[in-house]
C-alpha positions as CSV (number, residue, x, y, z in Angstrom):
1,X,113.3,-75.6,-79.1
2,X,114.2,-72.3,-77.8
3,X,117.0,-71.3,-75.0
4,X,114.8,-69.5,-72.6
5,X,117.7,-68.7,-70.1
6,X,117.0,-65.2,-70.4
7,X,113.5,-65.2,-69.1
8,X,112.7,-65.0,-65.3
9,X,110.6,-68.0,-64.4
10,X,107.5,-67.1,-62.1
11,X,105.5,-70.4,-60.7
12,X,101.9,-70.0,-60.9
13,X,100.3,-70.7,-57.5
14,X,96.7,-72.0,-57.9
15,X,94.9,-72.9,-54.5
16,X,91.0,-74.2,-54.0
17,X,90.0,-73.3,-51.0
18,X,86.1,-72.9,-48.9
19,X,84.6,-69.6,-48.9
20,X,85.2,-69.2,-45.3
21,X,89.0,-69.7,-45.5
22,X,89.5,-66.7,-48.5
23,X,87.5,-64.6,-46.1
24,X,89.6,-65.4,-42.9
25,X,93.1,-65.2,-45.6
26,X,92.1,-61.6,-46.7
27,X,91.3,-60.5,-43.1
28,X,94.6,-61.7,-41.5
29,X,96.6,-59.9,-45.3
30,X,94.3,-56.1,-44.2
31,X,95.2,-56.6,-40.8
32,X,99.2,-57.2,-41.4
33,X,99.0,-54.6,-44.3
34,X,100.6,-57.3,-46.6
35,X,101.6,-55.8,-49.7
36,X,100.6,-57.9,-53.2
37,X,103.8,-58.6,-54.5
């Protein structure tokens, strides 16, 4: 196995979620001009 001390570790976020809930989510993000990271 390899050290891998030097590489920044990013956590994948995975989230299942209704159809009405992404819609209400990328509402409230336009509306608070969130910024994707």
């Amino acid at each position: 196995m390899t050290d891998t001390v030097n590489e920044k570790w990013e956590p994948k976020i995975v989230a299942f979620v209704c159809n009405w809930c992404t819609y209400a989510g990328a509402d409230l993000a336009g509306i608070s001009r969130l910024q994707y990271p």
